[in-house]
Structure formats: structure tokens, C-alpha cells
C-alpha positions as CSV (number, residue, x, y, z in Angstrom):
1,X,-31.3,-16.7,57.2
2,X,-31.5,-13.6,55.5
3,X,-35.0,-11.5,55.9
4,X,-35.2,-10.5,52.3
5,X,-34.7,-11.8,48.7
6,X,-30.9,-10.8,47.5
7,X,-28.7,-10.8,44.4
8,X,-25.3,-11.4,43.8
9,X,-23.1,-11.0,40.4
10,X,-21.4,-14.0,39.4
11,X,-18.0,-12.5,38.4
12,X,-17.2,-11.0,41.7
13,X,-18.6,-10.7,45.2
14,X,-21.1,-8.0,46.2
15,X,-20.7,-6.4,49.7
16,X,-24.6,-5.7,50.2
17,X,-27.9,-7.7,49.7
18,X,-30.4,-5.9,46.7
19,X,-33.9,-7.0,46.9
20,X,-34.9,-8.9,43.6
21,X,-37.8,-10.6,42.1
22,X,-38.4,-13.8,41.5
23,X,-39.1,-13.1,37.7
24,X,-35.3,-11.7,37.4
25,X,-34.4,-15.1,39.3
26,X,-35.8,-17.3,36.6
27,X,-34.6,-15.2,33.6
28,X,-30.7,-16.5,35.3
29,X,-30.2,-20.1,34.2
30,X,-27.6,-20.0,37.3
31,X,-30.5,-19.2,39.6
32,X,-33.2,-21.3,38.2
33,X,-30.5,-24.0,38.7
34,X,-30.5,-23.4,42.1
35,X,-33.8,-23.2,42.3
36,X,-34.6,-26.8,41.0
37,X,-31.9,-28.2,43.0
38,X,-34.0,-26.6,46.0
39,X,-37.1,-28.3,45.2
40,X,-34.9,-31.8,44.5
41,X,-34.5,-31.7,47.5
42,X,-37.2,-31.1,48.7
43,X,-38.5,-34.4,46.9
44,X,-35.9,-36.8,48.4
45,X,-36.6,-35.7,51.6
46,X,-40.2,-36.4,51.1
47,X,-40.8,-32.7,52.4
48,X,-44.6,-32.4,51.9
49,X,-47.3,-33.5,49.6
50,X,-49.7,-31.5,47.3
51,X,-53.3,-32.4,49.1
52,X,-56.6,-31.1,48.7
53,X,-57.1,-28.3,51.5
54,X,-57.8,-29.2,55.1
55,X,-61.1,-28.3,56.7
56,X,-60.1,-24.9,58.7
57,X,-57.1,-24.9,56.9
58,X,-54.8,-21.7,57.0
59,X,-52.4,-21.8,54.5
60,X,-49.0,-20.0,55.0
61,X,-46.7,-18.5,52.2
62,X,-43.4,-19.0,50.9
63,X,-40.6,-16.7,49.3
64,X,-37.1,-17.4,47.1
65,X,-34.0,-16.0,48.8
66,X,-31.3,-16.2,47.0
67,X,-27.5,-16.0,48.4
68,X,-24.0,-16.9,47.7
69,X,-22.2,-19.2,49.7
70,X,-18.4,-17.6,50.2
71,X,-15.3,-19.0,51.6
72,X,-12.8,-18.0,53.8
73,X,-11.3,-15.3,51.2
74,X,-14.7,-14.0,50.4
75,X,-15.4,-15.9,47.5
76,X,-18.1,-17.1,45.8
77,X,-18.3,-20.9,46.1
78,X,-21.8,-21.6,45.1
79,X,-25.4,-20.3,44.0
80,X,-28.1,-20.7,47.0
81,X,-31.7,-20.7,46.3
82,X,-33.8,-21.3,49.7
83,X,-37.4,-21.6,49.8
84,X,-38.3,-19.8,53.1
85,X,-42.0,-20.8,55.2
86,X,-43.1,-17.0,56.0
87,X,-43.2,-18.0,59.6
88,X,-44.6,-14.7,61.0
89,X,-48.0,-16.0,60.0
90,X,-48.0,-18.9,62.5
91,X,-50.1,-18.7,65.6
92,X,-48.7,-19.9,68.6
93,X,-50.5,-23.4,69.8
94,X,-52.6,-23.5,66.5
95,X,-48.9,-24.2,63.6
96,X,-46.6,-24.6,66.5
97,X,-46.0,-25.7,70.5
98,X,-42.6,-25.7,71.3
99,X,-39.9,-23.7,69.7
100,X,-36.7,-23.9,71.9
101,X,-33.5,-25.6,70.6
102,X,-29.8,-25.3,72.8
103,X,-28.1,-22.3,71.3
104,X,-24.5,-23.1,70.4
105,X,-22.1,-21.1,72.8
106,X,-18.5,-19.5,71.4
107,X,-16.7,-21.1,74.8
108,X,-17.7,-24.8,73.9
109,X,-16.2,-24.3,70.7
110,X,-13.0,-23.0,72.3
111,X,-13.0,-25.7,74.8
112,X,-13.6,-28.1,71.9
113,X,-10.2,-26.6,70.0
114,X,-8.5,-27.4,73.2
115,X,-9.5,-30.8,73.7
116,X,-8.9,-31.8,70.2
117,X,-5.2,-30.3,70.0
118,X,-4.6,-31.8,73.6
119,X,-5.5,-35.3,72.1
120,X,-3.4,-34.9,68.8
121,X,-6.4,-35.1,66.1
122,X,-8.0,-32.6,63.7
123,X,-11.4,-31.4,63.3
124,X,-13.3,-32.3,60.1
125,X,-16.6,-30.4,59.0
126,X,-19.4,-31.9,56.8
127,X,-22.2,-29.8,54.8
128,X,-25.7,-30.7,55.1
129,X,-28.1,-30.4,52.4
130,X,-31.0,-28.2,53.2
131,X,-30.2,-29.2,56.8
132,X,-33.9,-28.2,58.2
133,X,-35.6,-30.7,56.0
134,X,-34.5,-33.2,57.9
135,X,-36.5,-32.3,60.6
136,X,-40.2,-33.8,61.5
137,X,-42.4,-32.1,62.4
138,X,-45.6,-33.0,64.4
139,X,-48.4,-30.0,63.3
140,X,-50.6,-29.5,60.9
141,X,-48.9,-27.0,58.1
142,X,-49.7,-26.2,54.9
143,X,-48.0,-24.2,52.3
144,X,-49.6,-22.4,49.3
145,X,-48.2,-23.3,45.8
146,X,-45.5,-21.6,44.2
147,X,-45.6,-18.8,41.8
148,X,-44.4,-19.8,38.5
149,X,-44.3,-23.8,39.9
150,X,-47.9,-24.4,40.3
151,X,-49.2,-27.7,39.8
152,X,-51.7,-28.0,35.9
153,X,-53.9,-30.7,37.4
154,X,-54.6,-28.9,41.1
155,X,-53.6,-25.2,41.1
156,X,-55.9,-24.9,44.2
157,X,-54.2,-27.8,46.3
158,X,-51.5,-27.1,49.4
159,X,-48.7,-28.5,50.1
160,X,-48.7,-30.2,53.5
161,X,-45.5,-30.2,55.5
162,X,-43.9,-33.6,56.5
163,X,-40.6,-31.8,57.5
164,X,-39.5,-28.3,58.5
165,X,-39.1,-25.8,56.0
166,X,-36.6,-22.9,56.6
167,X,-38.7,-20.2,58.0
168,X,-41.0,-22.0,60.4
169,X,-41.0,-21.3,63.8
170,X,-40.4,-25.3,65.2
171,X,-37.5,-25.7,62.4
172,X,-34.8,-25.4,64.3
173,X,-36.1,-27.5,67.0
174,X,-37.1,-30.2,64.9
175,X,-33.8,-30.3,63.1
176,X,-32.1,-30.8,66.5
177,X,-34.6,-33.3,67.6
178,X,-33.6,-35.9,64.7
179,X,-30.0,-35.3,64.8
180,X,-29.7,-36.2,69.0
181,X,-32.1,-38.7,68.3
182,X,-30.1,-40.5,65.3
183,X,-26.4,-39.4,67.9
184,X,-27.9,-41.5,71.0
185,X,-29.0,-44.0,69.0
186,X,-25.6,-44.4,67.7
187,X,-23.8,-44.5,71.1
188,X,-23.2,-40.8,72.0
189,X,-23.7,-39.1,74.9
190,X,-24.9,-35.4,74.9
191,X,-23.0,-33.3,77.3
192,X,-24.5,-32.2,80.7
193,X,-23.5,-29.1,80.4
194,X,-23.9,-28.1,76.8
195,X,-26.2,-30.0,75.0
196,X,-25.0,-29.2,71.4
197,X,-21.5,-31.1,72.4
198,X,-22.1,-35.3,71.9
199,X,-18.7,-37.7,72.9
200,X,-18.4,-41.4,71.4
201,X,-15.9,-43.5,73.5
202,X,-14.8,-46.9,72.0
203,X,-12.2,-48.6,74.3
204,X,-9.2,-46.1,74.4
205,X,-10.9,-44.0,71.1
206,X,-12.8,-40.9,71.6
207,X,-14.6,-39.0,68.9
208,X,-16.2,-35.5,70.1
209,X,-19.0,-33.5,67.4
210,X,-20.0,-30.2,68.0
211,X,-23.9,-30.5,66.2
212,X,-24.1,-26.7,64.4
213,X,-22.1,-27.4,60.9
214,X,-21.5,-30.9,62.3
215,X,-17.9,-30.3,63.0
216,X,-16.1,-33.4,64.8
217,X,-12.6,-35.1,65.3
218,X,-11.4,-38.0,66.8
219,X,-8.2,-40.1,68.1
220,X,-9.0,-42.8,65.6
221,X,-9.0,-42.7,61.8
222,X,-11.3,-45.6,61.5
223,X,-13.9,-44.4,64.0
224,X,-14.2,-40.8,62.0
225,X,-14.4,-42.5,58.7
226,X,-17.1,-44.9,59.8
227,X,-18.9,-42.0,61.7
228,X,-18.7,-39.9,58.4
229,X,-20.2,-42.8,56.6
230,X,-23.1,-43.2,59.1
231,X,-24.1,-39.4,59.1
232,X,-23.9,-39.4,54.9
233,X,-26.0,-42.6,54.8
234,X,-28.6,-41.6,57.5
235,X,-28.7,-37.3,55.8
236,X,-27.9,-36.1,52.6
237,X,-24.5,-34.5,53.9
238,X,-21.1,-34.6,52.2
239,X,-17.5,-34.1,53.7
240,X,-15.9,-30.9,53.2
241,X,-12.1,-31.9,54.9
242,X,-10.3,-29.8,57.5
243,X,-12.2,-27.4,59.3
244,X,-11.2,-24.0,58.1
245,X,-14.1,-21.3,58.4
246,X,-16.7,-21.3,60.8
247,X,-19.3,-18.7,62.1
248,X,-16.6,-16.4,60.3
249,X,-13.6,-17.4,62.4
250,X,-10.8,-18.5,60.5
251,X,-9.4,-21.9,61.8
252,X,-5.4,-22.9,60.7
253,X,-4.5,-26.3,61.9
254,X,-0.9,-27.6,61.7
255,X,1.4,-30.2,63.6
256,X,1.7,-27.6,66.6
257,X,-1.6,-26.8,67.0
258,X,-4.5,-25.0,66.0
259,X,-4.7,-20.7,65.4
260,X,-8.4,-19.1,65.7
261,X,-8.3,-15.4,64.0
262,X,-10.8,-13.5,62.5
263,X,-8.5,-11.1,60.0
264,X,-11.1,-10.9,57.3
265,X,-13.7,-9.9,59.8
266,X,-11.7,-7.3,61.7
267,X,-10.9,-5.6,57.8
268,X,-14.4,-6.0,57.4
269,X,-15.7,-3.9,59.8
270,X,-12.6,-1.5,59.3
271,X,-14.2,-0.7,56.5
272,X,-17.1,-0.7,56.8
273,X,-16.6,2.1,59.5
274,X,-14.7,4.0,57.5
275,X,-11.5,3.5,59.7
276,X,-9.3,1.5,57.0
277,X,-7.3,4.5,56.6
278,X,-6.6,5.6,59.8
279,X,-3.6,5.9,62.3
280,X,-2.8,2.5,63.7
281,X,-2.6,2.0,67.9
282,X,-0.4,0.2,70.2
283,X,-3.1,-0.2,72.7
284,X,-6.8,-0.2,72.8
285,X,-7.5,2.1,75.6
286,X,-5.0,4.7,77.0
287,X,-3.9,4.6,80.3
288,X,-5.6,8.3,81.2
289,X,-9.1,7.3,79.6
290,X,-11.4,7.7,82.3
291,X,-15.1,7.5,81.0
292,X,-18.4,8.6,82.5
293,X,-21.9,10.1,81.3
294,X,-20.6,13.1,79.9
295,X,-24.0,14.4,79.8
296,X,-22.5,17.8,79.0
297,X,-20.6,16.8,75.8
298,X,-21.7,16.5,71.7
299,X,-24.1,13.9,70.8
300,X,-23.1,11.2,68.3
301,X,-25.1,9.0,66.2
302,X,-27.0,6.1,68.2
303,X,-27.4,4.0,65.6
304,X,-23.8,4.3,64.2
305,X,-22.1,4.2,67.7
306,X,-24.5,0.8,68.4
307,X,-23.2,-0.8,65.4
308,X,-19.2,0.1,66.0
309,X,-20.0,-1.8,69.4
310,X,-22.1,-4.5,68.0
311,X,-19.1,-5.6,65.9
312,X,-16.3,-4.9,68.0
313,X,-18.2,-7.7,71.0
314,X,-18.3,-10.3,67.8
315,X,-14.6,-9.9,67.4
316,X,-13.9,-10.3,71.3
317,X,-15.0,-14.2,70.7
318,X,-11.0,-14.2,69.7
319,X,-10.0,-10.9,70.9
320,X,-9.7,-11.2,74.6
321,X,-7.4,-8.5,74.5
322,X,-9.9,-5.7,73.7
323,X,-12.8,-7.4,75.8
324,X,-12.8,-4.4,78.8
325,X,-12.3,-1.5,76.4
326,X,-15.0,-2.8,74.5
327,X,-17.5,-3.4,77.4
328,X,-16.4,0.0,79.1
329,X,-17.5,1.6,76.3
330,X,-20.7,-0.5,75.6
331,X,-22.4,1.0,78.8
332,X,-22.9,4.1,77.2
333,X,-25.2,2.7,74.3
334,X,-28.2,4.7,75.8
335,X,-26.8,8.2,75.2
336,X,-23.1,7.8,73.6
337,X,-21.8,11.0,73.3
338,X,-18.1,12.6,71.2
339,X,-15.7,11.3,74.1
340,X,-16.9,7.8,73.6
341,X,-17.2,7.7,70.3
342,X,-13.3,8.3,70.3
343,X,-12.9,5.9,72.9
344,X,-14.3,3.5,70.6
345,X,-12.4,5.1,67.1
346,X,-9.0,4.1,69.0
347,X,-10.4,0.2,69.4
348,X,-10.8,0.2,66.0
349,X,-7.2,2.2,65.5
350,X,-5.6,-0.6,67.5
351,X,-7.2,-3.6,65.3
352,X,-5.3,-1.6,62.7
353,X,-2.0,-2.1,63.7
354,X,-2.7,-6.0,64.8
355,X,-5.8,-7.4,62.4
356,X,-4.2,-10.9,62.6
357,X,-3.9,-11.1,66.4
358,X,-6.7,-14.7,67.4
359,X,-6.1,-17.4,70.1
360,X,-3.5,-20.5,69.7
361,X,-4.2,-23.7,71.1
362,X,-1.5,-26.2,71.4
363,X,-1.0,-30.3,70.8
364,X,0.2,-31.7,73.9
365,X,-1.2,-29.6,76.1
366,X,-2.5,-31.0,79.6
367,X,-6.4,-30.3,80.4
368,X,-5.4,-29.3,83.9
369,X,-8.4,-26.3,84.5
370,X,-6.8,-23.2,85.9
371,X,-8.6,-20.3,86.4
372,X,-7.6,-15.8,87.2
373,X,-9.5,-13.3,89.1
374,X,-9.0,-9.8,89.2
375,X,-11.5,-6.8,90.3
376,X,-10.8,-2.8,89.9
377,X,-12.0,-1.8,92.9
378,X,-14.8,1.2,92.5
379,X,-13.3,1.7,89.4
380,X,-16.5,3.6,87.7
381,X,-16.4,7.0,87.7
382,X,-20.3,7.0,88.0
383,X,-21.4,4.6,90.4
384,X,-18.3,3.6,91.6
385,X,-19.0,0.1,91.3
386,X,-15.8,-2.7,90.8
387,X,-15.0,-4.4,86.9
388,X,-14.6,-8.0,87.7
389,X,-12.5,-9.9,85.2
390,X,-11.7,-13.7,85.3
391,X,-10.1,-16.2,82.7
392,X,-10.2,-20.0,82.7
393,X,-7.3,-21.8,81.1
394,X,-7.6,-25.5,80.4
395,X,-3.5,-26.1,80.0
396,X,-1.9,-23.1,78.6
397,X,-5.3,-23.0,76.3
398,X,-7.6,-19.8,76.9
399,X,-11.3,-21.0,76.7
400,X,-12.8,-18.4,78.5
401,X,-13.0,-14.9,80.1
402,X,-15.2,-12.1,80.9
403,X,-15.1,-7.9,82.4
404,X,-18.3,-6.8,83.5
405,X,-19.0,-4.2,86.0
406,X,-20.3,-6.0,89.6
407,X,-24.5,-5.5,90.8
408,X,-23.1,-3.8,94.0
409,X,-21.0,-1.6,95.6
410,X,-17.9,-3.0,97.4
411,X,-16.6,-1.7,100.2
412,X,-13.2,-3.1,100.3
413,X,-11.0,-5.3,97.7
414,X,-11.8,-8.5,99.9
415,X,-15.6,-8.1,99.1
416,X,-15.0,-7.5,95.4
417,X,-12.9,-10.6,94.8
418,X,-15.9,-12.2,96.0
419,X,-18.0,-11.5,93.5
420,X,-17.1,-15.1,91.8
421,X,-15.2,-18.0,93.4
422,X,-11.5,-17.0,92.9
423,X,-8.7,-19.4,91.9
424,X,-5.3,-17.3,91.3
425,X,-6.2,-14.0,92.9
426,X,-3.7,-11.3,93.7
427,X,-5.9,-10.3,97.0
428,X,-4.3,-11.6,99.9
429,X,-7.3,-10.6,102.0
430,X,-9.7,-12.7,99.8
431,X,-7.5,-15.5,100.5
432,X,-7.8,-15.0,104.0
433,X,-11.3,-15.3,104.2
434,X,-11.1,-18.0,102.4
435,X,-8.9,-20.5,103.9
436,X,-9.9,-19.2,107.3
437,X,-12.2,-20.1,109.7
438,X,-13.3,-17.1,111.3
439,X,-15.5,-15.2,109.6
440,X,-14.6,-11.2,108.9
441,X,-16.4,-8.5,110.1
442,X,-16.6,-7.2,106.2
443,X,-18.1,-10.5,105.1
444,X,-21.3,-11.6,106.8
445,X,-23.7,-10.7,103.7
446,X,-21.4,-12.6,101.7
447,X,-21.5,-15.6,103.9
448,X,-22.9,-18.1,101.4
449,X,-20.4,-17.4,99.0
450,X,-17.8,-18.0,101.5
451,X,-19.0,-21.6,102.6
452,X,-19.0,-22.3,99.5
453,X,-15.7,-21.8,98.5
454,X,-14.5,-23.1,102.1
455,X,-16.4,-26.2,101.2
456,X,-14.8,-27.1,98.0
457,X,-11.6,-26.0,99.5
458,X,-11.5,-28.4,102.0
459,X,-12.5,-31.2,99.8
460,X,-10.0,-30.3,97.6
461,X,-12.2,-29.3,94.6
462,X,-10.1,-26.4,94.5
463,X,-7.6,-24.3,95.6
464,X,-7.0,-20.8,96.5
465,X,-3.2,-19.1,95.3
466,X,-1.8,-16.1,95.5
467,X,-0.1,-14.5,92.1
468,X,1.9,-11.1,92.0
469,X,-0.1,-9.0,90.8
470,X,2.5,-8.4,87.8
471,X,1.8,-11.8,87.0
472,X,-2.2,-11.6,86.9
473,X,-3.7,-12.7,83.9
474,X,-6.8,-11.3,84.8
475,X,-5.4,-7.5,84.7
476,X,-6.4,-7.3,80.8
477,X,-10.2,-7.3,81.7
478,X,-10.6,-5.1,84.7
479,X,-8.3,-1.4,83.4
480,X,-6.2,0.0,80.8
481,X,-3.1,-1.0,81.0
482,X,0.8,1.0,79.7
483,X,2.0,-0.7,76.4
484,X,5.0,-2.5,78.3
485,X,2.2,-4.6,80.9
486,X,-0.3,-5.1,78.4
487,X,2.1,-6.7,75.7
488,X,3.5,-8.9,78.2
489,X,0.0,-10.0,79.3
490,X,-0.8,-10.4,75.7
491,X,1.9,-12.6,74.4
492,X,4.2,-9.8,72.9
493,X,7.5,-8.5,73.8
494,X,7.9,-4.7,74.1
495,X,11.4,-3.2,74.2
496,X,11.3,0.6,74.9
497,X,7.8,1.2,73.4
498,X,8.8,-1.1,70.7
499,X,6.5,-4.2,69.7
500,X,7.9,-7.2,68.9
501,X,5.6,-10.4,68.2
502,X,6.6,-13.1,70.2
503,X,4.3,-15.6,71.1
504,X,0.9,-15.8,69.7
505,X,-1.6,-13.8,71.6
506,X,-3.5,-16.6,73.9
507,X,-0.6,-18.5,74.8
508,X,0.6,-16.3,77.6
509,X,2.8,-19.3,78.6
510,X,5.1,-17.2,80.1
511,X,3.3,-16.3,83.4
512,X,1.5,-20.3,83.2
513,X,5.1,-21.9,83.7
514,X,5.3,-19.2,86.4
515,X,2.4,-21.1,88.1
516,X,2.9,-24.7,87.0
């Protein structure tokens, strides 16, 4: 939700919110349109009623922001007029108790791509009417009138709040509250793990909804048209087909799978940083790029260098492949000076030369979890602490990975494998310790690690295998890499310096069929 009233023409798209009054607004027969179909809402859902004021009554104010709704080419699909509860007046324990509500994570929805192309069924996405006003809310809230809608017979009344109103601190919470209540009333079970992922099983059917935008899918026809049904009966929601843009990722699904890019971001934010025009990159981080302080070099802009970073770690959600340039150069956010602002300027010079590079998830694929580990050992220049970089595959279907420098300083590559429970590691010495009994000299304050993965070893949970470390997934997320290794890790083909595209990005099923 946007903090501030905005404007849009209605012949083409405008890159920036304006700030505009609500006279302007009801001077447009578009907006005022929007604007009643706001408070229609608002009187099917029984939202409030207009009541005499409350003893001790405290009264909080409302405010029109108006947006347009775009698609996935950027435009315009419809004219949105939100009422908005100015929630900064609440008082904690007097409007409001609780405010927490699970936050939707970008892996679940991965995992959730690869599960549904494993299974052979597409995801569908419905749109929910003023989704927060189907929310209940248990305070006392009132609402002063609105300007220009005030009522002739009781200008001095309040509205008191049935439901949630955009804006108010419990909103999200309540919203979240009726829709798990209405899923496990209907048969669902949340997920133990996640709690915004909710799994139907009828017999040999399965249908699977992730609850932010309601997007589901399911192995049976029937059992998605009668849970589509359900949902539009029980909310005022309507079925908008295939899912094809979400959270600003661009979703293509065919008969081979499913392809998650985000080429209209990534041109976005070339852009908007000015580096549309500039000399495209093979690779996001040269091989001789070896960062530190820098204390004695030029200053840059804070505020522009936060933002370049800020945008860059939204596009690593299908980006793995600039994940440990992007996080080298995020630790420098404090003081960034000219060596890593051209550190960052070549990130941006390699989305250039591949803007449609995202992750492919394919039907048929097993759900077999198989996981990489990689550290560079001491390899910060400062500190000399180790980058630790891991990826999960379920099948040959990427649904997580991470590069983040480790708390401590190791003193040999067996202790900085150990920083996570390895799977596929390329340290024979880790692998040692793990599968032996005796316990190393080098690993006695990392004991209850070790156990741990000794435990599950022996039961079987999981196992411990050694990978060339040419064929280490994990390489991507701990160094730079030379064009030839880090094509190859990424899905491409290089011939003497030359690109080719090959296989999509995330399928790397080259080195997995290696493994299998």
C-alpha cells in the first residue's frame, strides 16, 4: 500500500506517484467511479456502521489513494481507489493487541513451482475484492466521516469498524485469520513449516494454495473448479486464469514446464539507474575483483549506492547467478566508496547482456531433495572470514540457495564446510569427519554439529558425497568465477569466450545426471 495519495493518466502509464487531492479525484468521473465502487464494497461486506460516538471514543482518520492496477507489460488494467485507516494513530493495547501474520517467503513459492510441474497441473490465481474487508476484527474502532461523503442526517456520527480497513494495524492479521479459518474448515491442512502453504488431499487428488493472491493448482480438474466455486461463494473473489504475474515475477507455463523471469524488472531498474545504455558483461564479477574497506578511496552517494543494492537482492529471488556478487558488495552499505560502486555498475552491465535469464522448472521431474555446499576458505580480504554457499534442488528444480560470509573464523576447510550440514561437498576432509568415528583434533568446538550430522547419517536421513570440485554447484555463491566455469555452472555453453544459450539458466542438468 502506497503511503501517499497518487495519480495516473489514463492514456498511458506514469513511471512515478504525484500527490493529488481528493477534490481533483472527484472532478474525474473515472476516479469517482472507483471511488463508489470502493464504498460498494464496503456495504456488502457490512464493513462498519454510522453510530453515535462511543463514550471515550478516539476517532481515527481516513485518506483516498488512488493507483493503477498494471499487468505484466506495464499496462494499465484498471482504476483503484482505496480508502486507507490512518493506522499511525492507533495505540498499542487501546485499537489493537496482536498484529503478527506469517510473511510469505520467495522459497515456498519456488518449491510450490516445483511441485506443481512435478505433478503435471497449472497454477490458477484469483483476485479478491478489497481483500482486507473480509477480515473481523475484535476492537473497538471508529472512523471519522468522509470529506465530501458525509452523512445529511448525522454529520457528527462515526463509523464503527466491523472489518479491517486497509491501513489498520490488525488488517493483515485478521484477513489471514478468516481465510485459514474458512481453508481448515474446508479440509486443508496448513503446512508445518510455512504456514501461508494449505494441501487438500482427496483419494489420489491433491490441490495445493499458496494464501497471498490466492494462487493454487491441482491434479484434478473437478477439485479446482469446485474449490474456485467455494472461495467465490464464501469472498467476493473472481478467477483471473493462468498465473502469469506475481509480486513482479513473470510466470510462462507450457507443456514442458514452468519459466520464472523478471525481464521487465531487471529493464526497470536499468533505467532507472541510468545504465540502459551502457556496455553489456559476460560475467557479473571479474575474476581479479578483490574487495575490502577501501577507506582511502572516493566516496559515493549512500543513498544511491543503497538503492542499486536494494534492487539488485529483489532480482536474486530468480537470479541465483548474481547472488555472491551482489552480497559481496552489499557489506559495504555503511561507507560504499568509487571501487564498489563499479563493482556494483558491472552487475548491472551483466543484466544488460542477459535481462531474460530466470529459473525453469520442469513436468516430470522427481521431488528427490538434493542439496550443494561450498565455502571460500578466508576469502575476505578484511576479516578473513569464509563465504559459505549452498543450494537445494528438489529434482533438477532450484528452490533455494544462499552466499553469506560465516560468524567465525575458520581455521582449516574441514571447519568451514561445517558451518551447515553438508550434502554434496567437494571437501574430502569434511566427509571424514563426518562418516568417522573418531573425532579430529580441529573439531571439538564443533562437536554438536558433528553428532548431528553423524546421527542422521546413520539413520539414513542423509548422506554425505563427494563431487569434483568442477562439478560443484555451489561454486556460483562463494567467488568469481572465468566465463568458461561460470557458464557451464549456469546453464550456458561457452566456446572460446563465446556465449551460446543452451539450457535455461536453473536447469544445470548437466552436472545433476552427473550425480543421479
Amino acid at each position: 500500500m502506497v503511503a501517499s495519495l497518487a495519480f495516473f493518466s489514463h492514456a498511458a502509464f506514469v513511471a512515478s506517484f504525484e500527490s493529488w487531492d481528493v477534490s481533483h479525484a472527484l472532478s474525474d468521473p473515472n476516479w469517482v467511479n472507483a471511488m463508489h465502487e470502493e464504498l460498494e464494497n464496503f456495504e456488502r461486506n457490512h464493513v462498519w456502521d454510522l453510530v453515535e460516538p462511543p463514550p471515550n471514543c478516539r476517532p481515527i482518520g481516513t485518506k483516498w489513494v488512488f493507483k493503477n492496477k498494471q499487468g505484466e507489460n506495464g499496462m494499465v488494467v484498471r482504476n483503484k481507489a482505496r480508502l486507507v485507516a490512518q493506522g499511525f494513530c492507533q495505540k498499542e493495547g487501546i485499537d489493537y493487541e496482536e498484529t503478527f501474520t506469517p510473511v510469505p517467503r520467495l522459497e515456498a513459492i519456488r518449491i510450490l513451482l516445483a511441485f506443481e510441474d512435478s505433478k503435471g497441473f497449472k497454477l490458477q490465481q484469483m483476485d479478491v475484492k478489497s481483500v482486507f474487508l473480509n477480515g473481523f476484527i475484535e476492537e473497538e474502532v471508529c472512523e471519522r466521516q468522509l470529506s465530501g461523503f458525509e452523512s445529511a442526517r448525522f454529520p457528527d456520527w462515526v463509523y464503527k469498524l466491523r472489518k479491517a480497513l486497509y491501513g489498520l494495524k490488525q488488517a493483515p492479521r485478521a484477513w489471514y485469520a478468516r481465510l485459514k479459518s474458512f481453508l481448515l474448515k474446508s479440509g486443508f491442512v496448513m503446512g508445518s513449516v510455512d504456514k501461508t502453504l494449505f494441501l487438500l488431499s482427496r483419494g489420489s487428488d491433491t490441490l495445493i494454495i499458496y494464501v497471498d493472491d490466492i494462487i493454487f493448482g491441482g491434479s484434478s480438474h473437478v477439485l479446482v473448479s469446485s474449490f474456485a466455486e467455494q472461495m467465490s461463494i464464501e469472498f467476493e473473489m473472481s478467477l483471473m486464469g493462468e498465473l502469469q504475474f506475481f509480486l513482479g515475477l513473470q510466470i510462462k507455463q507450457g507443456p514442458e514446464g514452468t519459466f520464472v523471469l523478471q525481464a521487465k524488472y531487471t529493464k526497470d531498474i536499468l533505467k532507472k539507474f541510468d545504465m540502459g545504455d551502457s556496455k553489456p558483461m559476460t560475467t557479473p564479477m571479474s575474476t581479479n575483483t578483490a574487495l575490502d574497506a577501501d577507506e582511502d578511496g572516493e566516496a559515493v552517494d549512500q543513498k544511491e549506492f543503497r538503492g542499486m543494492i536494494g534492487s539488485l537482492l529483489y532480482l536474486t529471488v530468480t537470479r541465483p547467478n548474481i547472488q555472491f556478487a551482489v552480497c559481496l558488495c552489499a557489506r559495504y552499505q555503511a561507507s560504499p566508496r568509487t571501487s564498489h560502486h563499479q563493482a556494483v555498475k558491472r552487475i548491472f552491465r551483466y543484466l544488460k547482456f542477459t535481462p531474460e535469464l530466470g529459473l525453469g522448472y520442469f513436468s516430470g521431474s522427481s521431488l528427490s531433495l538434493r542439496g550443494f555446499s561450498d565455502v571460500d576458505h578466508a576469502g575476505c580480504r578484511i576479516d578473513r572470514k569464509s563465504t559459505f554457499g549452498t543450494c537445494q534442488f528438489l529434482g533438477t528444480s532450484l528452490v533455494f540457495w544462499s552466499s553469506r560470509k560465516q560468524a567465525i573464523v575458520s581455521l582449516s576447510t574441514t571447519e568451514a564446510e561445517f558451518g551447515r550440514i553438508p550434502l554434496l561437498v567437494d571437501s574430502t576432509s569434511a566427509i571424514s569427519v563426518a562418516k568417522n568415528p573418531v573425532l579430529h583434533s580441529r573439531t571439538i568446538h564443533i562437536d554438536v554439529m558433528f553428532h548431528f550430522l553423524r546421527d542422521h547419517y546413520e539413520k539414513g536421513d542423509t548422506d554425505v558425497v563427494h563431487v569434483v570440485t568442477q562439478n560443484q554447484l555451489a561454486d556460483i555463491f562463494t567467488k568469481p568465477l572465468e566465463l568458461s566455469v561460470f557458464a557451464r555452472l549456469r546453464g550456458w555453453r561457452c566456446v572460446d569466450n563465446v556465449l551460446f544459450k543452451g539450457e535455461i539458466e536453473s536447469q544445470w542438468t548437466g552436472f545433476i545426471a552427473l550425480l543421479v
